[in-house]
C-alpha positions as CSV (number, residue, x, y, z in Angstrom):
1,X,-45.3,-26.7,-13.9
2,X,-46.9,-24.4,-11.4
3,X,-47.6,-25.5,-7.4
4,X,-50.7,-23.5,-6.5
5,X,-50.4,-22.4,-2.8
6,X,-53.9,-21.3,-1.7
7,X,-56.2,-18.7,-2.6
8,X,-55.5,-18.7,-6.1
9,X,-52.0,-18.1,-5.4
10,X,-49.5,-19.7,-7.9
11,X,-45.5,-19.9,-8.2
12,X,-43.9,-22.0,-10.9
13,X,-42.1,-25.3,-9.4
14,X,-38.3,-24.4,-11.0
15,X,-38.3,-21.0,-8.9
16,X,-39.0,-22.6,-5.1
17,X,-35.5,-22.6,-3.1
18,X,-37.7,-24.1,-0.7
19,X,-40.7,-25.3,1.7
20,X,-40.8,-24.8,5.5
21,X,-43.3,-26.0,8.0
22,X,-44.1,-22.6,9.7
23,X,-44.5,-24.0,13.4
24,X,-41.4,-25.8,13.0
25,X,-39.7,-22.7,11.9
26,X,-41.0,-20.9,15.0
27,X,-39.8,-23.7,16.9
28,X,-36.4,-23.8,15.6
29,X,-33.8,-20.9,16.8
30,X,-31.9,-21.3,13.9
31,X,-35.0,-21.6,11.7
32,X,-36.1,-18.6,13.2
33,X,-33.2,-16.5,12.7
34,X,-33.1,-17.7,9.0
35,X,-37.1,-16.5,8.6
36,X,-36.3,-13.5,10.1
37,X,-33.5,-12.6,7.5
38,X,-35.1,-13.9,4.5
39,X,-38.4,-12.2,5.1
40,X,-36.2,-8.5,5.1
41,X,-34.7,-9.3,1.7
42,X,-38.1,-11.0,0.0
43,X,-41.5,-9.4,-0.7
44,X,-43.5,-11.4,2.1
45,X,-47.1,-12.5,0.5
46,X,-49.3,-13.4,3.4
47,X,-51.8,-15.7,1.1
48,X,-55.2,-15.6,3.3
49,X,-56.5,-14.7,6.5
50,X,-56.5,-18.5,7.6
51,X,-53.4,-19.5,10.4
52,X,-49.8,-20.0,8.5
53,X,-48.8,-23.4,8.0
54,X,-45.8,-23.5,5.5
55,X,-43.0,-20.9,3.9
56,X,-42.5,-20.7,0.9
57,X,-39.6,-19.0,-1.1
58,X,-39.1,-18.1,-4.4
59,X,-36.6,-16.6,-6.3
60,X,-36.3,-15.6,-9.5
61,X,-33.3,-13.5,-11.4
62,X,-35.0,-10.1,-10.5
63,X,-37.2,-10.9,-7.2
64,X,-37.3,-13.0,-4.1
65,X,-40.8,-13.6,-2.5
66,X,-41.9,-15.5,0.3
67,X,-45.3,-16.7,0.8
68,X,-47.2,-17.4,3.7
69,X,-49.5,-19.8,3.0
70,X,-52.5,-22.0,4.9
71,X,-51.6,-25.1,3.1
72,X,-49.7,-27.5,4.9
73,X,-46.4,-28.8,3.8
74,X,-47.4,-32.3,3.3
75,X,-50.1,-31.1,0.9
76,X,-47.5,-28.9,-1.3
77,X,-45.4,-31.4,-1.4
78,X,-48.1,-34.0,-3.1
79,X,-49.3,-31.3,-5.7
80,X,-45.9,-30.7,-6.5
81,X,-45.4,-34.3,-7.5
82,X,-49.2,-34.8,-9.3
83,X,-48.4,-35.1,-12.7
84,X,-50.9,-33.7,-15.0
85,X,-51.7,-35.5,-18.4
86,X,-53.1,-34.3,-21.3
87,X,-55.1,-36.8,-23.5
């Protein structure tokens, strides 16, 4: 399944290691310090001009990405669990 993050922007569901509110990562020493490291080993996607509002980061066997993205957490986190049927 894919989570679509904004702007046309989509990652498939199985490769997110994870979700972070952005102002609670800026917040958050440790947070910080853990965005700052990942975002020097990951292709950073800054997903529109809009204010940041979540993380997120993706890895795959060959890349690691992390996207910026104006969606909020909350809201990724019901379209990850829509299902979608087919009739």
């Amino acid at each position: 399944m894919l989570l679509h993050l904004g702007n046309g922007h989509m990652v498939v569901k199985a490769h997110i290691a994870f979700i972070l509110d952005y102002q609670e990562c800026l917040n958050n020493k440790s947070s910080e310090f853990f965005f700052n490291t990942i975002s020097k080993q990951a292709e950073t996607i800054i997903i529109a001009d809009e204010p940041v509002k979540s993380l997120i980061y993706t890895q795959t066997k060959d890349k690691k990405t992390l996207y910026l993205s104006p969606i909020s957490t909350g809201t990724l986190l019901k379209r990850s669990n829509e299902q979608f049927w087919r009739d």
